[in-house]
GUVEX-880478 format. One line per 8 residues: number of its first residue (from 1); their letters; for each residue y, x, z of N, C-alpha, C, O. Coordinates in nm, 4 decimals, padded with zeros to 6 digits. Layout:
NUM) A) Y:X:Z:Y:X:Z:Y:X:Z:Y:X:Z | ...
//
This chain:
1) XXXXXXXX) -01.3329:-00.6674:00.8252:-01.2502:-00.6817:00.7062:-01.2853:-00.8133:00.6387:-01.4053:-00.8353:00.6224 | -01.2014:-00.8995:00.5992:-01.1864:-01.0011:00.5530:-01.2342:-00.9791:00.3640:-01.2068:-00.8945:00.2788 | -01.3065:-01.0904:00.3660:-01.3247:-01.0839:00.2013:-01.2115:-01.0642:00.0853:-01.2151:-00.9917:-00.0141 | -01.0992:-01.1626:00.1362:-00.9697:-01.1921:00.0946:-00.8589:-01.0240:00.1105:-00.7443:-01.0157:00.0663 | -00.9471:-00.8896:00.1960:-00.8444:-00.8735:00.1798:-00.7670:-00.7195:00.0656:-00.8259:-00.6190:00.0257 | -00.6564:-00.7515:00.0493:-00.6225:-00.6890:-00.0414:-00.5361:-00.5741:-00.0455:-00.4554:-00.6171:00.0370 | -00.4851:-00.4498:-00.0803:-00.3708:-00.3837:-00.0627:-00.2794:-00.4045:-00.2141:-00.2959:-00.4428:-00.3300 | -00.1558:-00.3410:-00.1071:-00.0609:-00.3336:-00.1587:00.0167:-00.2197:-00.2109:00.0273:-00.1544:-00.1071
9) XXXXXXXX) 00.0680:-00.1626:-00.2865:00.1664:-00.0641:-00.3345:00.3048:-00.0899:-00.3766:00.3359:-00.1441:-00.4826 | 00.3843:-00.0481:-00.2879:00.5466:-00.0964:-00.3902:00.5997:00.0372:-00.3750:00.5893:00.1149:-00.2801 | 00.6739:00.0527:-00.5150:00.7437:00.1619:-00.4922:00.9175:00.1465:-00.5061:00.9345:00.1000:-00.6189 | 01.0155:00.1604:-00.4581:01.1470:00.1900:-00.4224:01.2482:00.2463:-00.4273:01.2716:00.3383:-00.3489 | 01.3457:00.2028:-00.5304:01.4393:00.3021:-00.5507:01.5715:00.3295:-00.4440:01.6212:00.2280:-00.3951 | 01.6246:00.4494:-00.4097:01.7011:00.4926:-00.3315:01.8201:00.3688:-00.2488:01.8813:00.3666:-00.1420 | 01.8069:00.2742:-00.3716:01.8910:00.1212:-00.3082:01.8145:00.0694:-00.2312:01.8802:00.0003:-00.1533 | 01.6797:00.0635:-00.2040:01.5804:-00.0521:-00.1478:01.5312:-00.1373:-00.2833:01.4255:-00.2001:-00.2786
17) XXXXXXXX) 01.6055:-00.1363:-00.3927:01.5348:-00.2099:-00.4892:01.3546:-00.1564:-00.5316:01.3023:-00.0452:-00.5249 | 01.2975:-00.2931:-00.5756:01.1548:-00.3042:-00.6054:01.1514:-00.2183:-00.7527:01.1895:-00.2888:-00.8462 | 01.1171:-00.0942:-00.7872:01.0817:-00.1074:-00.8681:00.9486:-00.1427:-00.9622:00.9366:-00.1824:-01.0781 | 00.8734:-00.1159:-00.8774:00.6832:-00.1620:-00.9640:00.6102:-00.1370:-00.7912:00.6310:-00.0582:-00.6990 | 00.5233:-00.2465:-00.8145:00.4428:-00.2842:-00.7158:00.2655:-00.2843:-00.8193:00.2459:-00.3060:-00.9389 | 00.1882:-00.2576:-00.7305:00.0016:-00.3009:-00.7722:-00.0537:-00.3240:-00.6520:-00.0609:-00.2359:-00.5663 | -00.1005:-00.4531:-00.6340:-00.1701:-00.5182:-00.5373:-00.3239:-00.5293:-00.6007:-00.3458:-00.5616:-00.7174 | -00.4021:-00.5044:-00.5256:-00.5886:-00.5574:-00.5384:-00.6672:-00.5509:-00.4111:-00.6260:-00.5211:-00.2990
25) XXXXXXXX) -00.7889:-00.5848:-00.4494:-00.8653:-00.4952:-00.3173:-00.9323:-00.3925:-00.3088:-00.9709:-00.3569:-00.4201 | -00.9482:-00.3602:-00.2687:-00.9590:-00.1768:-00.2518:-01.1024:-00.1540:-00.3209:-01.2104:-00.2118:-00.3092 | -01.0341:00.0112:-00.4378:-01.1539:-00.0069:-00.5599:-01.2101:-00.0921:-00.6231:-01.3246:-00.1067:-00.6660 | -01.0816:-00.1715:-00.6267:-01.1510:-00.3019:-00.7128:-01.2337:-00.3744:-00.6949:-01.2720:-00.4403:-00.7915 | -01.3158:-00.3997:-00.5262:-01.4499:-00.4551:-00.5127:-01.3379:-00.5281:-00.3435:-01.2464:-00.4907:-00.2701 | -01.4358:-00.6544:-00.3642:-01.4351:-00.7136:-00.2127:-01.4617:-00.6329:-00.1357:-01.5546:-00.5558:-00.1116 | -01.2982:-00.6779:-00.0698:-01.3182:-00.5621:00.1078:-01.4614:-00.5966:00.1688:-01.5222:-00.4984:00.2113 | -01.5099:-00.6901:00.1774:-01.6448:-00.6969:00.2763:-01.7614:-00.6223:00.2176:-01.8450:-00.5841:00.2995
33) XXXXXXXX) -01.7784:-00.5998:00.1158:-01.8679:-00.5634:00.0162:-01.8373:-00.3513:00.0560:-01.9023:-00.2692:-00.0087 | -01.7721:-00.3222:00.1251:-01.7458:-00.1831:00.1424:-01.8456:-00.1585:00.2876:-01.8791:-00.2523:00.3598 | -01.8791:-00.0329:00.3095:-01.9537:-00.0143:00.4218:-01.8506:-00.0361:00.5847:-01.7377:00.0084:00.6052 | -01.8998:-00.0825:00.6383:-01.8815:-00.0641:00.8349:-01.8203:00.0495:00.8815:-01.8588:00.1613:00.8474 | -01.7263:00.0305:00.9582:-01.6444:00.1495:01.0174:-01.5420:00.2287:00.9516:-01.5135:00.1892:00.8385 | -01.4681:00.3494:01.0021:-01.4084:00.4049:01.0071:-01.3776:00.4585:00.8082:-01.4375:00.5658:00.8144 | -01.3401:00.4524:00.6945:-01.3639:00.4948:00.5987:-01.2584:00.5787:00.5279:-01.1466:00.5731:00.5790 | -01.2745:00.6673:00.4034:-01.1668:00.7510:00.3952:-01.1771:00.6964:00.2172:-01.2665:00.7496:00.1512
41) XXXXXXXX) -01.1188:00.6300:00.1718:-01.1042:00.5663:00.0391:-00.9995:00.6815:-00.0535:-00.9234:00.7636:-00.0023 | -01.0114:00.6695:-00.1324:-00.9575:00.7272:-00.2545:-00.9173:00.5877:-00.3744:-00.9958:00.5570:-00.4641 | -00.8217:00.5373:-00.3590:-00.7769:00.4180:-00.4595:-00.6372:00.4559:-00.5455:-00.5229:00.4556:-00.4996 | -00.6670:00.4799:-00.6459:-00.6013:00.4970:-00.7472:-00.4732:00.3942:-00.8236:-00.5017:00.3333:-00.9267 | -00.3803:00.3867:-00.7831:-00.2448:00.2868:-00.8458:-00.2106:00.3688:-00.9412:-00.2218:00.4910:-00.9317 | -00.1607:00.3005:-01.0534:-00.0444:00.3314:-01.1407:00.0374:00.2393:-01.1621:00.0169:00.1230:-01.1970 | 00.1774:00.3194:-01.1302:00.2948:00.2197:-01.1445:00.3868:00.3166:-01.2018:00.4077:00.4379:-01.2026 | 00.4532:00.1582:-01.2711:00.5636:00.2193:-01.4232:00.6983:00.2635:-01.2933:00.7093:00.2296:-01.1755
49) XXXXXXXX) 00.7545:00.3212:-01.3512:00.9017:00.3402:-01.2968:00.9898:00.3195:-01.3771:01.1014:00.2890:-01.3351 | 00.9707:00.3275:-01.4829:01.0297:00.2899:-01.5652:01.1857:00.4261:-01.5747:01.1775:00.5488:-01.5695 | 01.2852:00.3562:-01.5865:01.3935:00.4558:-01.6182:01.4543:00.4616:-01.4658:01.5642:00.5169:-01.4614 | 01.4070:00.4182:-01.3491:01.4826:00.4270:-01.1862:01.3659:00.5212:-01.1216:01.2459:00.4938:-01.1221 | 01.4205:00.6271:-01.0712:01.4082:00.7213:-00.9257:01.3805:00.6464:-00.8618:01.4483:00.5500:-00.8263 | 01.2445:00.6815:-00.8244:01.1664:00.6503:-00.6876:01.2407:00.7025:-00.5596:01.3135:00.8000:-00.5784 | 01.2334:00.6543:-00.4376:01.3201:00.6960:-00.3575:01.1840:00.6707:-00.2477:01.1730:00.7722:-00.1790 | 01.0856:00.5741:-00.2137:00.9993:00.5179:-00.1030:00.9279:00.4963:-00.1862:00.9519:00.5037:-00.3068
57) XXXXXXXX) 00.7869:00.4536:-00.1127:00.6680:00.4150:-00.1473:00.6008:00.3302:-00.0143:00.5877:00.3983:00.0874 | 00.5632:00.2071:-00.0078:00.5212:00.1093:00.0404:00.4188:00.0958:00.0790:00.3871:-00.0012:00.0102 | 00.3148:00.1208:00.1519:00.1651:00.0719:00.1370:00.0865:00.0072:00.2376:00.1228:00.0463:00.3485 | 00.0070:-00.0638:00.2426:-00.0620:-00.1922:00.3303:-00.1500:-00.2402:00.2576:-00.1944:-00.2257:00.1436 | -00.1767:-00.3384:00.4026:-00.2876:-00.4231:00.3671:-00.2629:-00.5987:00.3669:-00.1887:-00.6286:00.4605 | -00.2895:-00.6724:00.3174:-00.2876:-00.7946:00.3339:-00.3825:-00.8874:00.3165:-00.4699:-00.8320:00.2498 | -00.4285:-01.0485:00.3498:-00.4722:-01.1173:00.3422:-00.4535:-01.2259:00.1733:-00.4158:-01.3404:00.1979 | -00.4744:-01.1984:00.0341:-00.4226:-01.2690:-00.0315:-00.4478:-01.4311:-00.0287:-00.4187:-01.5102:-00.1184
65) XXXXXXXX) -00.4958:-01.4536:00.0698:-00.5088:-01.6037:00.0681:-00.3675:-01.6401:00.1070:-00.2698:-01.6966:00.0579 | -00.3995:-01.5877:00.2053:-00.2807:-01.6497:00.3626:-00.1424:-01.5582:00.3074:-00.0339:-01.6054:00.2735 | -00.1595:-01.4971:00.3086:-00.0432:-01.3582:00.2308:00.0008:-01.3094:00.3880:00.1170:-01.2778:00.4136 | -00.0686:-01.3082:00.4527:-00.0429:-01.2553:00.5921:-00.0702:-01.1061:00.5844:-00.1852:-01.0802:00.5490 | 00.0023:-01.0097:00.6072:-00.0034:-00.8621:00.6116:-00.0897:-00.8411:00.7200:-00.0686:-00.9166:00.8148 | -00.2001:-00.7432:00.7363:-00.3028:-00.6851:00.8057:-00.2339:-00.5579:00.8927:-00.1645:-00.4652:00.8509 | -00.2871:-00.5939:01.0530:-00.1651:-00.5011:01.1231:-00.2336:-00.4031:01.0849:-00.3561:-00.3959:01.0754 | -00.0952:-00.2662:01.0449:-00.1088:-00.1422:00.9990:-00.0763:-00.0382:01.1328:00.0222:-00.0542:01.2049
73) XXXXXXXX) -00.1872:00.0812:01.1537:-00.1549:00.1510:01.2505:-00.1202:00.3009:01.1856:-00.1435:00.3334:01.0692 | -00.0667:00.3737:01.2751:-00.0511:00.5233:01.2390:-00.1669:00.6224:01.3291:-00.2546:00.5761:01.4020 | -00.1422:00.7667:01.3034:-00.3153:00.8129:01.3352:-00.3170:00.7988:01.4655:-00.4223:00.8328:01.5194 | -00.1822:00.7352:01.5742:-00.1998:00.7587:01.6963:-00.2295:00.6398:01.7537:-00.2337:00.6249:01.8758 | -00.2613:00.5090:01.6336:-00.2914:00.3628:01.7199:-00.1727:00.2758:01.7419:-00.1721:00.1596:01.7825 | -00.0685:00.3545:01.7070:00.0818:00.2532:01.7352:00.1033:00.1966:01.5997:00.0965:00.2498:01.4889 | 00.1327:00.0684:01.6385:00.2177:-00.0391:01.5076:00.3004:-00.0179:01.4097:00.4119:-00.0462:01.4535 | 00.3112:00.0288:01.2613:00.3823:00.0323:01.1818:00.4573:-00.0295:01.2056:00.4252:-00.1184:01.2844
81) XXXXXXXX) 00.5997:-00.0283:01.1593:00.7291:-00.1212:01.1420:00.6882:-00.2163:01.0053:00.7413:-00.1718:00.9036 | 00.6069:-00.3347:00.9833:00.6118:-00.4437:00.8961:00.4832:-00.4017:00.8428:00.4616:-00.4069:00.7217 | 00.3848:-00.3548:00.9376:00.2381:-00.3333:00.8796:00.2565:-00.2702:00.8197:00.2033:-00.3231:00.7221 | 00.3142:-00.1366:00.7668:00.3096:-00.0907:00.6029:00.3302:00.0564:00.6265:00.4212:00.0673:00.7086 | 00.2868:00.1693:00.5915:00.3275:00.2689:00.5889:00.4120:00.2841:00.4820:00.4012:00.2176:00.3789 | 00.5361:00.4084:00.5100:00.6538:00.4393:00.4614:00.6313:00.5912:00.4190:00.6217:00.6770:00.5067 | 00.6222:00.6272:00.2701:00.6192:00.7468:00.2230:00.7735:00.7905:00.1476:00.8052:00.7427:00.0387 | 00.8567:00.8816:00.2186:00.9752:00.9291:00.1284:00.9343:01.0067:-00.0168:00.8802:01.1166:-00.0048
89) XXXXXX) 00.9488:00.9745:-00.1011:00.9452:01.1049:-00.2587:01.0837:01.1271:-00.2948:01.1870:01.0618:-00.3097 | 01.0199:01.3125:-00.3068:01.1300:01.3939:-00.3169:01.1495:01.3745:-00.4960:01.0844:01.2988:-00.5682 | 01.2495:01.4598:-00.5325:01.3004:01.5035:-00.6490:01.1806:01.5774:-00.7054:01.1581:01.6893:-00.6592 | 01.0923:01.5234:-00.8099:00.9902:01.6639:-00.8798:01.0683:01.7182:-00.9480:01.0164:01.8084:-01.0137 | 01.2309:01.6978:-00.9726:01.2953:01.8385:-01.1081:01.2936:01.9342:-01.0400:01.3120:01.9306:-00.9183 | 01.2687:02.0489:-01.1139:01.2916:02.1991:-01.0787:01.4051:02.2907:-01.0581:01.3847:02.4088:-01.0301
//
């Protein structure tokens, strides 16, 4: 893991529009500064939505120097589509 590197969060309304994004590096501390191997993080975003329905949620890794995205895998080792995992959110009304 690169010192530089950072994640990403965007979240998405049902158009593809951006609504609120939070980029850092994970827990707030330099990626290199985290232990070796395999890890199971707990990182906390808050993002406004403001008055637009979330529809997607965005998430990765990147290089903020270079702004080069960090290849993203799924649990079986195959290539995300644009490094990034893709979360659908449903409707929370009741």
């Amino acid at each position: 893991i690169l010192p530089t590197t950072s994640l990403f969060v965007q979240l998405f309304d049902d158009a593809g529009q951006l609504i609120a994004q939070a980029d850092g590096p994970p827990l707030g501390l330099r990626a290199d500064l985290l232990p070796a191997g395999p890890l199971q993080l707990t990182d906390v975003r808050q993002l406004p939505a403001g008055r637009s329905q979330p529809a997607s949620l965005l998430v990765g890794a990147y290089d903020f120097v270079s702004g080069e995205r960090l290849a993203g895998m799924d649990a079986d080792g195959r290539p995300l589509p644009d490094n990034a995992a893709t979360f659908a959110i449903g409707s929370c009304a009741p």
